[in-house]
C-alpha positions as a Markdown table, in Angstrom:
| # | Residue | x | y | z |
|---|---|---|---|---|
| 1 | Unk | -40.4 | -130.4 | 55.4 |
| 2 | Unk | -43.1 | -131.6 | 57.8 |
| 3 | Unk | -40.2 | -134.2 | 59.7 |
| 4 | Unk | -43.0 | -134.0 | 62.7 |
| 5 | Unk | -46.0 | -136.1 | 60.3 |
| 6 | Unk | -43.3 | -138.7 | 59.9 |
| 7 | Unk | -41.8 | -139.0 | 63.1 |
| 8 | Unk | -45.6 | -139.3 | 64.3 |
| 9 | Unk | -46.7 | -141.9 | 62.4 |
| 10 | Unk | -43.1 | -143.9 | 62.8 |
| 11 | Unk | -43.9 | -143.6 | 67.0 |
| 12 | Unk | -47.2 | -145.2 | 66.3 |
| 13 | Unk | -46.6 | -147.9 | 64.4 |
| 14 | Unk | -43.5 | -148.4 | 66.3 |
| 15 | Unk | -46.0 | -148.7 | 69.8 |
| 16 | Unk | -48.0 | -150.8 | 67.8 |
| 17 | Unk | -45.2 | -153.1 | 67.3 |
| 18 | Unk | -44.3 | -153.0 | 70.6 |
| 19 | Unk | -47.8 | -153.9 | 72.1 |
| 20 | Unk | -49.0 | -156.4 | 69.3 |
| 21 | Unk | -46.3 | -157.7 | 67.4 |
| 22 | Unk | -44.2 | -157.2 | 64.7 |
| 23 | Unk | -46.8 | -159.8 | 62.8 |
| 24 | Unk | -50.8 | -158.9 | 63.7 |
| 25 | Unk | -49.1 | -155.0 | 62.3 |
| 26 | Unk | -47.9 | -156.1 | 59.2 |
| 27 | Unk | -51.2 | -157.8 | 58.3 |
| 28 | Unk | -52.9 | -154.6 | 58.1 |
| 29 | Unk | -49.9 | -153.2 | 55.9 |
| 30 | Unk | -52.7 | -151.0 | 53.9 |
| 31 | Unk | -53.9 | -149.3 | 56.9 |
| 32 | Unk | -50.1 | -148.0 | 57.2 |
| 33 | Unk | -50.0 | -146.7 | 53.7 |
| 34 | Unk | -52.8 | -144.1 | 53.8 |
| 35 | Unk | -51.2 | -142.0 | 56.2 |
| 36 | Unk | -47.7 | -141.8 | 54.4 |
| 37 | Unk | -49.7 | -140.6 | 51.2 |
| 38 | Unk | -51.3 | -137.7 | 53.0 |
| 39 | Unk | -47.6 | -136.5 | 54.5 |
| 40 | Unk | -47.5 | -133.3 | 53.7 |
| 41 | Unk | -44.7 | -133.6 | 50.8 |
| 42 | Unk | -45.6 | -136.7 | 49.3 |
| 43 | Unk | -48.9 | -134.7 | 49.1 |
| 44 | Unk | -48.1 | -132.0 | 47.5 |
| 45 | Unk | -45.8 | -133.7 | 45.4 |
| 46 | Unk | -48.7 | -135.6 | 44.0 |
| 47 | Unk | -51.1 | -132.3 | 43.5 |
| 48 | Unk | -48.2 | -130.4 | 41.5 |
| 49 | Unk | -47.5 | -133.5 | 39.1 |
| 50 | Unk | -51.0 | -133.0 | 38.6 |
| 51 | Unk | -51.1 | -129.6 | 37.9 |
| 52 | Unk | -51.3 | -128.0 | 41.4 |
| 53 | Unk | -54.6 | -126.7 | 41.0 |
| 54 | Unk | -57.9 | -126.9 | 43.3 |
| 55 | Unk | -59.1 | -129.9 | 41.4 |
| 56 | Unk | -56.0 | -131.3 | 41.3 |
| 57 | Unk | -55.9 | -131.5 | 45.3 |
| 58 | Unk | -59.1 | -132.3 | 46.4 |
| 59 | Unk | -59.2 | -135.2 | 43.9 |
| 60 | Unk | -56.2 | -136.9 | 45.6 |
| 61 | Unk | -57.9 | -136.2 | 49.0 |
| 62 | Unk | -60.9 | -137.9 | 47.4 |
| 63 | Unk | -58.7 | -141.1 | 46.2 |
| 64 | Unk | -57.2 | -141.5 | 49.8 |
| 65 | Unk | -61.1 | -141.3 | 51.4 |
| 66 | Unk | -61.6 | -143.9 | 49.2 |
| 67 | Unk | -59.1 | -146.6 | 49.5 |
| 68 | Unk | -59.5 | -146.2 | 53.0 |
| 69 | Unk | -63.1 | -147.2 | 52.1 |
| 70 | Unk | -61.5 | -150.1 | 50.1 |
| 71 | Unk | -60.0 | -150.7 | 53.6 |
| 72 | Unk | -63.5 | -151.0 | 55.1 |
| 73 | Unk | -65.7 | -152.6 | 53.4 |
| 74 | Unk | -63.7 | -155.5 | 51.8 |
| 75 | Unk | -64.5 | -158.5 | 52.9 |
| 76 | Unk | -64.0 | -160.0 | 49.0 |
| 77 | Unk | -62.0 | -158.2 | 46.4 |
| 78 | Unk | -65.3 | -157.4 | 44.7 |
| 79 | Unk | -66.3 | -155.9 | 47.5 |
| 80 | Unk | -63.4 | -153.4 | 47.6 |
| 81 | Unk | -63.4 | -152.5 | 44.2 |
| 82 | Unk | -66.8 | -152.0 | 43.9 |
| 83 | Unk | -66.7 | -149.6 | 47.2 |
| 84 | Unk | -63.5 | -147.6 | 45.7 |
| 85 | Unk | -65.2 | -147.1 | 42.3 |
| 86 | Unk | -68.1 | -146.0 | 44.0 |
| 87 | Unk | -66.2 | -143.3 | 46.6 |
| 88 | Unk | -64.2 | -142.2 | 43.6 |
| 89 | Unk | -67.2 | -141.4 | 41.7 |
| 90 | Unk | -68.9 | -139.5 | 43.8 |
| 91 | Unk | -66.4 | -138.0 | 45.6 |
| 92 | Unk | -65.1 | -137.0 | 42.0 |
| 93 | Unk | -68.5 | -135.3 | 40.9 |
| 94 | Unk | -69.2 | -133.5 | 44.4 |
| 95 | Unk | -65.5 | -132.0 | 43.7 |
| 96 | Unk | -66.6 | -130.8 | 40.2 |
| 97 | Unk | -69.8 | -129.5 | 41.4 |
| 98 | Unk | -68.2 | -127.4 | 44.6 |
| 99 | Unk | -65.2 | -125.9 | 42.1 |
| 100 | Unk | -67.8 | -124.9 | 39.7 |
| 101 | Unk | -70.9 | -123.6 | 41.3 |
| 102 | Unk | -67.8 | -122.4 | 45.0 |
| 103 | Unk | -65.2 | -121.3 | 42.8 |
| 104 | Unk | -64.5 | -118.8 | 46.0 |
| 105 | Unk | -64.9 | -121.2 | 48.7 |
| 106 | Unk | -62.0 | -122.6 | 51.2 |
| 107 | Unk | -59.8 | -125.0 | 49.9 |
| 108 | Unk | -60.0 | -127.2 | 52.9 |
| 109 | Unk | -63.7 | -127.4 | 52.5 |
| 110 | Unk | -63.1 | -128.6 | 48.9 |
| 111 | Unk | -60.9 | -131.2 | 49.9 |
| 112 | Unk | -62.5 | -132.6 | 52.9 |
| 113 | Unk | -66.3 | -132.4 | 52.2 |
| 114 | Unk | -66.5 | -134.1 | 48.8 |
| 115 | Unk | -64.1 | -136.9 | 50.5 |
| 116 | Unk | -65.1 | -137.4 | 53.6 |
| 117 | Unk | -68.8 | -137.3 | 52.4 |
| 118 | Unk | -68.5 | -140.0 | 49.6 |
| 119 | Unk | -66.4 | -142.2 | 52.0 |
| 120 | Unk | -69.4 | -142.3 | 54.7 |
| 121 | Unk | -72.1 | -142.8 | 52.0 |
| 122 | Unk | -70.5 | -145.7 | 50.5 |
| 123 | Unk | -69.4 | -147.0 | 53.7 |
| 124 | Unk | -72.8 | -146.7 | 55.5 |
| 125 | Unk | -74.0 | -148.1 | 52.4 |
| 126 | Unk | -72.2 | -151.7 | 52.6 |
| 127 | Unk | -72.7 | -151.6 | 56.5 |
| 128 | Unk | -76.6 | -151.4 | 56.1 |
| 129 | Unk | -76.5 | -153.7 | 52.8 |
| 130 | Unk | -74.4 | -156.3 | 54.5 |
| 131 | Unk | -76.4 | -156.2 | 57.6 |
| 132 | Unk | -80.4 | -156.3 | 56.0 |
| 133 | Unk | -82.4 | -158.3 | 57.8 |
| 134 | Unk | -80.2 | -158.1 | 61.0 |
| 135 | Unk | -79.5 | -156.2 | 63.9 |
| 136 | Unk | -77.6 | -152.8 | 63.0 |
| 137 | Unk | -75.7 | -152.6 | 66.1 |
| 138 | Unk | -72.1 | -152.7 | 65.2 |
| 139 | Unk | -70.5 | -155.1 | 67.6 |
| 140 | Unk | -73.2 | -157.8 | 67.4 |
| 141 | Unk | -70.7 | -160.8 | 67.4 |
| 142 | Unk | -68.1 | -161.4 | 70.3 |
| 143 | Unk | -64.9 | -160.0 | 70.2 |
| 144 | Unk | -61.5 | -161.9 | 69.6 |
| 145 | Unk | -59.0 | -161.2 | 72.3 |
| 146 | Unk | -55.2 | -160.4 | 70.4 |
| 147 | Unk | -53.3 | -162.8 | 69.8 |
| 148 | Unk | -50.4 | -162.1 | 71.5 |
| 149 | Unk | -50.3 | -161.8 | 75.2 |
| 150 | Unk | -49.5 | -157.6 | 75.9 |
| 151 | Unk | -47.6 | -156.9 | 79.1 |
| 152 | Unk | -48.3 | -153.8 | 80.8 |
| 153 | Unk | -44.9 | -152.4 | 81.2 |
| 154 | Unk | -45.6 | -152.4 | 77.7 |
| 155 | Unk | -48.5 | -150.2 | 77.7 |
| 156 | Unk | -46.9 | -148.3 | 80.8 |
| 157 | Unk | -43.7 | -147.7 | 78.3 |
| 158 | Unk | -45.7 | -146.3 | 75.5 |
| 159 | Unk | -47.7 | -144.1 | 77.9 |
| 160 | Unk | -44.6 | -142.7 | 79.4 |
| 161 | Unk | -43.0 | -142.1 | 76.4 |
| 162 | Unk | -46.0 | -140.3 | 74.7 |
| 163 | Unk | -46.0 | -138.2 | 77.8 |
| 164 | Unk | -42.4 | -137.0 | 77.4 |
| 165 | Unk | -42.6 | -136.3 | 74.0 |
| 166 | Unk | -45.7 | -133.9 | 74.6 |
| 167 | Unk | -44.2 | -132.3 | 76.8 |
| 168 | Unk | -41.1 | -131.8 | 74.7 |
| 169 | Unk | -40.8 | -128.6 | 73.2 |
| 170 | Unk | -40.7 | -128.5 | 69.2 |
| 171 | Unk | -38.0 | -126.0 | 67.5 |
| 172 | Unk | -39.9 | -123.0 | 65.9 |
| 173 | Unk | -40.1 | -122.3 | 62.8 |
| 174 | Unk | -39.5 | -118.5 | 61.8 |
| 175 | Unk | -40.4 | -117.2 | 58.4 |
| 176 | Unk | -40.1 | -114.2 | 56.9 |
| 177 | Unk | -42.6 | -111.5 | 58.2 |
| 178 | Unk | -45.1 | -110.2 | 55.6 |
| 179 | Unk | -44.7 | -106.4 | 55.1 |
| 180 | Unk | -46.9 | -103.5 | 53.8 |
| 181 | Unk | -45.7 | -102.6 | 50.1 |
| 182 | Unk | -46.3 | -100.4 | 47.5 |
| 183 | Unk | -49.2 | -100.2 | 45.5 |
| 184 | Unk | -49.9 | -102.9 | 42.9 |
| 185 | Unk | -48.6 | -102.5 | 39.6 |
| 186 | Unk | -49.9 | -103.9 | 36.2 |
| 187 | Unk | -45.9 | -105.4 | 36.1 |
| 188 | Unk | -45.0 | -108.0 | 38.7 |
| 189 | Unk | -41.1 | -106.8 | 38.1 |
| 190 | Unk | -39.9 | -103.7 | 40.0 |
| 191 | Unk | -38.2 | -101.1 | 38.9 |
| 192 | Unk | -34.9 | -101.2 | 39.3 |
| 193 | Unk | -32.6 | -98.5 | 41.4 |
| 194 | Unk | -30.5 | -96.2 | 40.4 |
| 195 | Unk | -26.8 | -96.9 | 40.3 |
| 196 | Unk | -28.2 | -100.2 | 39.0 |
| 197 | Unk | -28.7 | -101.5 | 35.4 |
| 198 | Unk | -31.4 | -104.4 | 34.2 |
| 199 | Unk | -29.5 | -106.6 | 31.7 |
| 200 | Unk | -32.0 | -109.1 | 31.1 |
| 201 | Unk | -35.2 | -110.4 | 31.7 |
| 202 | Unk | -36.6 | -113.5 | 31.9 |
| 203 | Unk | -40.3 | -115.3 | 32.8 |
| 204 | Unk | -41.0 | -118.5 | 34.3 |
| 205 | Unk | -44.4 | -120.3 | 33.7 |
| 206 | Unk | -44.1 | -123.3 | 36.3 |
| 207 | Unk | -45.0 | -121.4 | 39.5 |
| 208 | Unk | -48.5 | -121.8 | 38.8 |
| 209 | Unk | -48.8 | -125.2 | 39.7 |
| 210 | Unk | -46.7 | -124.6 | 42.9 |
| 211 | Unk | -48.6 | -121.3 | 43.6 |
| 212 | Unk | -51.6 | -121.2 | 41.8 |
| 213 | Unk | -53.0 | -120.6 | 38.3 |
| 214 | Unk | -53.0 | -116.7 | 38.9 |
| 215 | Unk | -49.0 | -116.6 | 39.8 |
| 216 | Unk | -45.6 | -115.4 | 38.2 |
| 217 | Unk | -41.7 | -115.6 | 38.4 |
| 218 | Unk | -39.8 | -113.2 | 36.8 |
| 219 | Unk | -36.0 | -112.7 | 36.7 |
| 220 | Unk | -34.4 | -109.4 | 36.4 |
| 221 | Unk | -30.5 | -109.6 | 35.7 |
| 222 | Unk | -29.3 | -106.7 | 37.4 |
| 223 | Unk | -25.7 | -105.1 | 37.7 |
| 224 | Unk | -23.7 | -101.6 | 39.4 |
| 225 | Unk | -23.1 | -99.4 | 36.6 |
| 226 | Unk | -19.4 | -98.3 | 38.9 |
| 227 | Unk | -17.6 | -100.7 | 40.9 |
| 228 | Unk | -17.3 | -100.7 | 44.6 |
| 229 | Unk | -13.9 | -101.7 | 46.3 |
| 230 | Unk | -15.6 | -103.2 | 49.6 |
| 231 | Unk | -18.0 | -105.6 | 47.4 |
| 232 | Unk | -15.2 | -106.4 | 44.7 |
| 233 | Unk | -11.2 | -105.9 | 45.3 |
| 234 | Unk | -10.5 | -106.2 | 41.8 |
| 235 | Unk | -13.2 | -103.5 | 41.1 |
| 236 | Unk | -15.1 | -105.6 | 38.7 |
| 237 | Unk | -19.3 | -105.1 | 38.9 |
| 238 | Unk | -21.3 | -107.1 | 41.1 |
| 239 | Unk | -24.2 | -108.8 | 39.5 |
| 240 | Unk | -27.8 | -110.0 | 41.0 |
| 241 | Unk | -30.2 | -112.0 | 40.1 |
| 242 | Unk | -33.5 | -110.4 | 41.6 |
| 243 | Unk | -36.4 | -112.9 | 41.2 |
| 244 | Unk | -39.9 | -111.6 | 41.9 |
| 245 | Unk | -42.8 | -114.5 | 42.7 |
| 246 | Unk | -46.0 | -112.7 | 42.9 |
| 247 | Unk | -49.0 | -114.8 | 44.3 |
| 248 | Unk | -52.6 | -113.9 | 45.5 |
| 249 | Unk | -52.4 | -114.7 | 49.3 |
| 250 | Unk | -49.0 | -114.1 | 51.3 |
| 251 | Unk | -50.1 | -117.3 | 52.8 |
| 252 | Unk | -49.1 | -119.3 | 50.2 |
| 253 | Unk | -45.6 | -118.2 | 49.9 |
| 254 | Unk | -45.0 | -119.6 | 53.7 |
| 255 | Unk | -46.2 | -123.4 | 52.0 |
| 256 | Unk | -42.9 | -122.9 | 49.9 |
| 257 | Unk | -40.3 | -120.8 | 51.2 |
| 258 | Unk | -38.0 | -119.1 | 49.3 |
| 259 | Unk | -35.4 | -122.1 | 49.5 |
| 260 | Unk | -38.1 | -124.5 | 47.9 |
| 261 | Unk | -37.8 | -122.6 | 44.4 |
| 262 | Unk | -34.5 | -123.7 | 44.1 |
| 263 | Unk | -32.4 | -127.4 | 43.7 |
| 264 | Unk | -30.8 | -127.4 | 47.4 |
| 265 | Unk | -30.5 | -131.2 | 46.6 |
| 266 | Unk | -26.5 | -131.6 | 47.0 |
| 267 | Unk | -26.5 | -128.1 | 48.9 |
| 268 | Unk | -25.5 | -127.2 | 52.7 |
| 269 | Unk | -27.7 | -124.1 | 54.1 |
| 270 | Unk | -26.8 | -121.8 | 57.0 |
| 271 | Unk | -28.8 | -120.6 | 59.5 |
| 272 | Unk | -30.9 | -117.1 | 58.5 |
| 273 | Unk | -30.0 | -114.0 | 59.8 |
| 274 | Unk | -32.9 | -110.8 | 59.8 |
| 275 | Unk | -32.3 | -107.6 | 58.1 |
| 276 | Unk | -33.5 | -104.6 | 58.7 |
| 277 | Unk | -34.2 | -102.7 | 55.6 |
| 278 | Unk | -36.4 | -98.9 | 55.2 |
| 279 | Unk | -39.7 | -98.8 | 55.0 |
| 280 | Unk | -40.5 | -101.1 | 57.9 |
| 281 | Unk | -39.8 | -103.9 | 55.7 |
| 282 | Unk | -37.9 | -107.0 | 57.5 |
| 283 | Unk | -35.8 | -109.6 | 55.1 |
| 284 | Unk | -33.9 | -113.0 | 56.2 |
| 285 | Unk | -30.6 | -114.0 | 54.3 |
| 286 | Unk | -28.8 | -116.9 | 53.8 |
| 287 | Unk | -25.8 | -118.9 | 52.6 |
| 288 | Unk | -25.8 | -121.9 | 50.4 |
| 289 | Unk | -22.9 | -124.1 | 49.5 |
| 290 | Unk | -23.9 | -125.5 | 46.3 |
| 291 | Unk | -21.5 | -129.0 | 46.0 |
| 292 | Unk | -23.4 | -129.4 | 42.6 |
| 293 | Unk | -22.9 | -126.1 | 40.8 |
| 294 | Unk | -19.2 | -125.6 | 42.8 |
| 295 | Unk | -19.9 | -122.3 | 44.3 |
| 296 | Unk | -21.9 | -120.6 | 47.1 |
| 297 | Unk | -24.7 | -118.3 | 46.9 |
| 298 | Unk | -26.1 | -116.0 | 49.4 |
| 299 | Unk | -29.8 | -115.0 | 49.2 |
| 300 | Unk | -31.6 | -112.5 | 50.6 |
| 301 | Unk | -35.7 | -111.8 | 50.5 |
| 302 | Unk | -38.6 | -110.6 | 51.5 |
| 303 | Unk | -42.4 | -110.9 | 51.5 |
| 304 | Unk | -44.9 | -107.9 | 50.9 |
| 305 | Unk | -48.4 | -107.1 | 50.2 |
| 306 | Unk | -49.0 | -105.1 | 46.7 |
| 307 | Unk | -52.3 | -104.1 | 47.9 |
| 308 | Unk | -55.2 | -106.0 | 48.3 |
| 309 | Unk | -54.8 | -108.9 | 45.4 |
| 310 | Unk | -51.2 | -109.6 | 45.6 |
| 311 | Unk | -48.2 | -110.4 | 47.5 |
| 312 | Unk | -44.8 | -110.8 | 46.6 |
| 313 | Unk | -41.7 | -112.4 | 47.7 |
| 314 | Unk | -38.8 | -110.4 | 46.1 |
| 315 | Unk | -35.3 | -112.3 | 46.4 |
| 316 | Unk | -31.6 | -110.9 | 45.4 |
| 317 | Unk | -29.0 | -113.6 | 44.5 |
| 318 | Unk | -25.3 | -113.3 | 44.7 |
| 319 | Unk | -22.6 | -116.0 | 43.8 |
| 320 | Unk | -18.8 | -115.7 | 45.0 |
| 321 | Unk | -18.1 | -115.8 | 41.6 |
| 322 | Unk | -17.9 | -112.2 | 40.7 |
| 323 | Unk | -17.2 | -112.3 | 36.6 |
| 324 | Unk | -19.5 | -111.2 | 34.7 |
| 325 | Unk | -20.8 | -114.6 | 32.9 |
| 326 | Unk | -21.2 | -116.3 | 36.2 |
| 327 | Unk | -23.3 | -119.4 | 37.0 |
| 328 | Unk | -26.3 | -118.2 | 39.0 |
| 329 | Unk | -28.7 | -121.1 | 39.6 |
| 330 | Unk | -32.0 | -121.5 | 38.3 |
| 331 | Unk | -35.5 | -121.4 | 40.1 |
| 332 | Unk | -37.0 | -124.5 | 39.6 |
| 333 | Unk | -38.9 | -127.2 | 40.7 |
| 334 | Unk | -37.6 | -128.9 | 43.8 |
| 335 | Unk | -39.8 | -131.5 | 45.2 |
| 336 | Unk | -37.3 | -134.1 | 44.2 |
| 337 | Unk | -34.5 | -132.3 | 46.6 |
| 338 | Unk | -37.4 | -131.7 | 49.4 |
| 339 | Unk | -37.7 | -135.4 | 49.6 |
| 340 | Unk | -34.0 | -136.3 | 49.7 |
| 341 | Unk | -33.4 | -133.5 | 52.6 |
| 342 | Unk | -36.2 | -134.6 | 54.3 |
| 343 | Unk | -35.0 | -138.3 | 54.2 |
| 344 | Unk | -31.2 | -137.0 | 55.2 |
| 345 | Unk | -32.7 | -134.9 | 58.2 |
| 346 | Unk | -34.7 | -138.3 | 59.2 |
| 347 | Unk | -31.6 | -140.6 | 59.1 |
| 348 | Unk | -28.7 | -138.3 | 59.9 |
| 349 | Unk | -30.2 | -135.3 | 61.7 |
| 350 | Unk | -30.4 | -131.9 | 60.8 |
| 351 | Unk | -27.1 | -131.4 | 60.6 |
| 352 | Unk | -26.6 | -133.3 | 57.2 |
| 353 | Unk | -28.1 | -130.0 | 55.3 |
| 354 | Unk | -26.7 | -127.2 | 57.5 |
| 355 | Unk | -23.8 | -125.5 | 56.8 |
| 356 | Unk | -22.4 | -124.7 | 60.8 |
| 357 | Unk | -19.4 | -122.6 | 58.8 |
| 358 | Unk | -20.8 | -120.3 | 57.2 |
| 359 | Unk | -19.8 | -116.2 | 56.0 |
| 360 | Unk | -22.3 | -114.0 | 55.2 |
| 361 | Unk | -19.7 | -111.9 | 52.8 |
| 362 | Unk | -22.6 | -110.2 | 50.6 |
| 363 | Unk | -24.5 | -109.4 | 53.6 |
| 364 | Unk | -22.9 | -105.7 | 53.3 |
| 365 | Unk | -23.7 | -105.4 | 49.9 |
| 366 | Unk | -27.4 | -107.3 | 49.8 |
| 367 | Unk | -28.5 | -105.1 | 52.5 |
| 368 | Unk | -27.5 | -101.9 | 50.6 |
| 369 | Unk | -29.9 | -103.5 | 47.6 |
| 370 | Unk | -32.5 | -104.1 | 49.4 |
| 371 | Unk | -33.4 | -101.3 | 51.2 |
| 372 | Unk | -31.9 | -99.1 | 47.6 |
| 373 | Unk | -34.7 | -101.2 | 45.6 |
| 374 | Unk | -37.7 | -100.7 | 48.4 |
| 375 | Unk | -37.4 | -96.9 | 47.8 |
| 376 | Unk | -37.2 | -97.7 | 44.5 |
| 377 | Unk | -40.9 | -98.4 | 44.0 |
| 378 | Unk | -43.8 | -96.0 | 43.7 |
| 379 | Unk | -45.2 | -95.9 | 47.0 |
């Protein structure tokens, strides 16, 4: 959730504060706003709404460069506009011309050249325009000292603090390591082990947005064709949902993790445990306590390569509700609950969304999957 970008930008304004006033801040409120649009979330958020795609992301990169240009270079309104109209512009045609004739090319070059480069052109622009017939140096007319009078305790304050927060170390974060899999397959679904049955199958189209245009979700409905006593005491058949997201780069798949495709918006989540499974392949599983749906899930999953094009991140889904027409929930979109945990983890602390009680009941049962559905494949 990126709570570091937020926390960073709350210290500085909040040292601005301290050193300038609450006032001489405020009055360049705009300034403020640019870096809350490029938080990682909100940014994203944006790109997907759009469609997620190259374009998409490099032409809100493009709309930030240039309202900061607004920023700059106005001294009227006319000014402003006429400098964000311009930025946009260009910065809009250098994106079309990089995504058609660099269709290969780095993202980041995508989103930074075309922006940054139309924000200095107009920029420089306006500085020389405004300053014909003059001297070009930039500080050619004296300096106004603040304002307010700045203490420097204050500065001493801010310094020390900065200092201890470098120095502070920042909690880890551990995905799930990226194995070697089986050959690619024309299919994205796997096949499905024996003692196992598929009883339904079903395709989601909205991961290409998240993932890119060349991605896929499936769900495979999957249930034991005998009971077991040690998953079920009243022998019924466990089922599993086993959802399959197939993506070009593995990379991409640790931008969302497996508990973004899914509403975790009224959920508590416990911490991850590793599993070992055959074939050198390494999973993490987890609880959820859904307080929306009424029930709690576990999930365990994986990431692999399918050769050279395509990786995967294979997840199996179990409810404590072990009837056969249980409510499994559905991958979907979740920005919307992203932004509420974030906000709950900014106020209330991280504790808000974990769940410190948790049993890992299905662990047993998920780890036998797994590793039955790795041999399963056609290595």
């Amino acid at each position: 959730m990126h709570i570091d970008v937020i926390a960073a930008w709350v210290f500085v304004w909040s040292a601005a504060v301290l050193m300038f006033g609450l006032r001489p801040v405020n009055r360049y409120w705009a300034i403020w706003v640019v870096p809350i649009v490029l938080a990682p979330l909100i940014y994203r958020t944006l790109a997907t709404e759009l469609g997620g795609t190259r374009f998409d992301y490099s032409i809100i990169m493009v709309l930030v460069a240039s309202a900061a240009t607004t920023i700059a270079v106005s001294r009227t309104w006319r000014r402003g506009f006429a400098g964000f109209v311009g930025s946009s512009v260009l910065g809009a045609a250098l994106v079309y011309y990089l995504s058609r004739q660099y269709p290969t090319a780095p993202l980041f070059s995508i989103q930074l050249l075309p922006a940054l480069g139309s924000a200095l052109l107009v920029g420089g622009f306006f500085y020389l325009y405004e300053r014909r017939g003059r001297s070009w140096k930039p500080f050619e007319r004296p300096l106004r000292n603040p304002s307010t009078s700045t203490s420097n305790w204050t500065i001493l304050v801010v310094f020390a603090a900065a200092i201890v927060m470098f120095f502070t170390p920042v909690p880890t974060a551990q995905g799930v390591p990226v194995s070697v899999g089986p050959p690619a397959t024309a299919d994205p679904r796997l096949i499905v082990p024996a003692g196992w049955r598929e009883i339904s199958t079903n395709e989601y189209d909205w991961p290409r947005k998240y993932f890119g245009s060349t991605s896929a979700l499936t769900r495979q409905t999957i249930r034991a064709d005998t009971p077991n006593p040690a998953w079920d005491t009243q022998m019924r058949p466990r089922t599993v949902q086993m959802d399959v997201v197939q993506v070009r780069r593995p990379s991409t798949l640790s931008v969302y993790p497996s508990n973004t495709t899914y509403d975790l918006q009224n959920a508590r989540v416990s911490p991850t445990v590793r599993v070992e499974l055959s074939r050198g392949v390494v999973a993490e599983m987890y609880t959820v306590v859904d307080d929306s749906l009424l029930l709690t899930w576990s999930n365990l999953n994986f990431v692999w390569t399918r050769g050279d094009g395509a990786a995967q991140r294979v997840t199996l889904l179990t409810v404590d509700n072990h009837e056969p027409n249980a409510l499994f929930p559905e991958p979907k979109p979740s920005m919307a609950s992203n932004g509420s945990n974030t906000l709950a983890v900014l106020l209330r602390g991280r504790i808000s969304t974990v769940d410190s009680e948790s049993q890992y009941k299905d662990l047993g049962m998920l780890q036998s999957l797994g590793r039955l559905v790795v041999e399963a494949q056609k290595w």
